[in-house]
Phi, psi and omega in degrees: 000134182306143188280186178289153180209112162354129177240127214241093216267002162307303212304336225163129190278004172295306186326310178293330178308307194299306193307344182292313204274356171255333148321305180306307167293306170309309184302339183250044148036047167222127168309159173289318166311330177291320180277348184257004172271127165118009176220175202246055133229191207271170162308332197270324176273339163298316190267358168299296151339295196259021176252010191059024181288327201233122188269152208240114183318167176259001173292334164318285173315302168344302173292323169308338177288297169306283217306283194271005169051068207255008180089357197068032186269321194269336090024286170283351169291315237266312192267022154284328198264335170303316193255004162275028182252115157075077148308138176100014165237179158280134187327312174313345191219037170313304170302331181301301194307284174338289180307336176300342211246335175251059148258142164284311156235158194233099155269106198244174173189100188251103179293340191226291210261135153298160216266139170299274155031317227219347156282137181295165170301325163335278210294308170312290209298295206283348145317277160334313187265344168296332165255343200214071164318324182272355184288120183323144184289352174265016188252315189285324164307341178271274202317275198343280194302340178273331186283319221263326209304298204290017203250023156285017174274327211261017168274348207287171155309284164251081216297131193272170192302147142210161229216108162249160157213133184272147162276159168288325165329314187292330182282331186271336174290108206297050166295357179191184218272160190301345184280312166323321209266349188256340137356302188268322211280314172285011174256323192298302199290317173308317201278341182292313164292303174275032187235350184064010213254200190251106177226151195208147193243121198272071184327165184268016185237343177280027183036270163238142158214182188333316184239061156345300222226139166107122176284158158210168178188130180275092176256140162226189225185153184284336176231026178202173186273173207275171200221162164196148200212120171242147188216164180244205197279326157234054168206131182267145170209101146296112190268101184240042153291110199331310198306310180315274185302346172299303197278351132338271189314298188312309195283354183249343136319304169298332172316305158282000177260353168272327202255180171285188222258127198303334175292309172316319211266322152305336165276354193285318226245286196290359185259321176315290163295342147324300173300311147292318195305012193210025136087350177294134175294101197297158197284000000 
């Protein structure tokens, strides 16, 4: 079982919500193995919920009601705590966010995009306004602004590792005019240099490997079990089934034995932004 961890039930109402149900339960004298027998998640997502981590179904809150005889308070809640977490992302990817400020690593794979984590605002906003065309202009400026925010993760004391691989498409791919575009590519590297982290790039020559088609990420954390997370185009699915995500992880192993060598894959990034800043359609 993940150990305890403080709730600071101030901080937020996911929080304050997580701090109820862990009040409740401990006053009715059940482990999380207790509350969570007879409903279909697991020990790890009850306690994701009352560290605010995780936001809460309502099939849950149901079981949860009925278990501790709260009246249907965790029920009438849930979707409060739902729509105070992180405006300016999409629901579906509430949880990422969250779960980004206590992981120990951030494993990415971006095949079409550079990684929100590594975008300049240039680039977010015209992602944005490229998926969602009717969206008012102050709604794509609340996402603009929350996507850029987040990469104040890697400032934290204890910032979690993080490890991107890129497709070569993502660098060549023409989303803003070239000076922009060499703009983002030298935003990569710095946030990639104060992040300590790792980025390696999957050439238009490496042929086949595990994630053909699709983004992942790999997150795992110090005091709970790692998560994976794939998403389309307006939609998300946090995975944490053990079997599932071993096998993530393992294909996103091959993955990096599939790209160049992380010194390469940098020079790769600096020759690109090079090219734009001197107006060439890079090669």
């Amino acid at each position: 079982m993940p150990p305890r961890k403080e709730i600071d039930a101030s901080a937020s109402v996911p929080s304050f919500y997580g701090a109820e149900l862990r009040y409740k339960r401990e006053a009715a004298g059940l482990t999380l193995e207790q509350l969570a027998e007879g409903s279909y998640r697991g020990v790890p997502f009850l306690s994701q919920i009352e560290r605010a981590e995780r936001r809460m179904p309502l099939d849950l809150a149901k079981h949860v009601d009925e278990r501790l005889g709260t009246d249907g308070f965790f029920q009438r809640r849930c979707e409060d705590a739902r729509r105070a977490r992180q405006p300016g992302h999409a629901e579906y990817f509430a949880d990422v966010v969250e779960m980004e400020r206590g992981a120990e690593t951030i494993e990415e794979w971006a095949p079409l995009l550079v990684p929100g984590l590594l975008q300049t605002p240039d680039y977010a906003r015209a992602v944005v306004r490229a998926s969602w065309p009717r969206e008012p202009d102050a709604q794509v400026e609340e996402k603009v602004s929350a996507r850029t925010a987040r990469v104040s993760l890697f400032q934290q004391d204890r910032a979690p590792e993080f490890w991107a691989i890129l497709d070569e498409s993502v660098l060549r791919r023409p989303v803003l005019p070239p000076l922009k575009m060499a703009e983002l590519l030298e935003h990569v590297l710095d946030v990639m240099h104060a992040a300590r982290g790792v980025v390696q790039i999957v050439t238009e020559t490496a042929g086949l490997h595990p994630f053909m088609t699709g983004t992942a990420r790999v997150v795992t954390f110090p005091d709970a079990p790692p998560v994976s997370y794939m998403e389309s185009m307006y939609s998300g699915q946090l995975i944490d089934y053990p079997a599932l995500v071993k096998q993530y992880r393992r294909s996103y192993d091959l993955l990096r034995a599939a790209a160049l060598s992380p010194k390469a894959s940098l020079a790769m990034i600096e020759k690109t932004a090079e090219d734009y800043r001197k107006g060439k359609r890079p090669a």
